[in-house]
N, C-alpha and C positions, 0 to 999 in steps of 0.2 A: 451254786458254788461261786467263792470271789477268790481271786485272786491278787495278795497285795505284798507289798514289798516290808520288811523289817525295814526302817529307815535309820532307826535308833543304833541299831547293828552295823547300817552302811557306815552311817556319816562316823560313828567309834572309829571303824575300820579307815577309813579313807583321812581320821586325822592323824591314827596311826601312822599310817604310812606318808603323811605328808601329801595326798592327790585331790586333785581337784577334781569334778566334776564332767571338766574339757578334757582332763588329760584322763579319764576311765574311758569317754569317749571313743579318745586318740586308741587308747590301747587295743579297744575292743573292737575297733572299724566300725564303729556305730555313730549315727549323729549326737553333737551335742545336745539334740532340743529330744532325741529321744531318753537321752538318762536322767535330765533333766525333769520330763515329765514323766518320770517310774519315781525318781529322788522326792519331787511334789505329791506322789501321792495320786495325779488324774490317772494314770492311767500306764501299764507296762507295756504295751505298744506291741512294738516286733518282738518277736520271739531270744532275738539275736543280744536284747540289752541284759537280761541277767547274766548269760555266761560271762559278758562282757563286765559285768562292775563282776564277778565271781572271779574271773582270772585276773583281773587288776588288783583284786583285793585278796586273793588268794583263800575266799572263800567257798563253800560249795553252797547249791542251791537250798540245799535242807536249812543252811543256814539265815537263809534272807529271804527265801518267800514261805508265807503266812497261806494257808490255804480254810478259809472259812466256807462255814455251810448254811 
């Protein structure tokens, strides 16, 4: 099983709302290099970066993660 991020969903949301990348970061108490590397695609890292772009963006997880088999 993979685990991946909807990116096309985030980056929508996040021009919506006007936020960068740093500032989903900021909001979420997470490092920049980790949303960063969930946003790119390598890899979703800690645990702590989806809730983090999910409450910035005022998404839920059903939303933006992709669960393949």
């Amino acid at each position: 099983m993979k685990i991946k991020l909807d990116t096309k969903k985030i980056y929508l949301a996040m021009a919506e709302k006007g936020l960068t990348a740093a500032e989903i970061a900021r909001q979420g108490e997470v490092s920049q290099q980790a949303v960063f590397n969930a946003l790119n695609g390598n890899r979703i890292g800690k645990v702590k970066v989806v809730p983090a772009i999910c409450k910035a963006l005022d998404l839920s997880a059903k939303d933006i993660v992709i669960i393949e088999e």
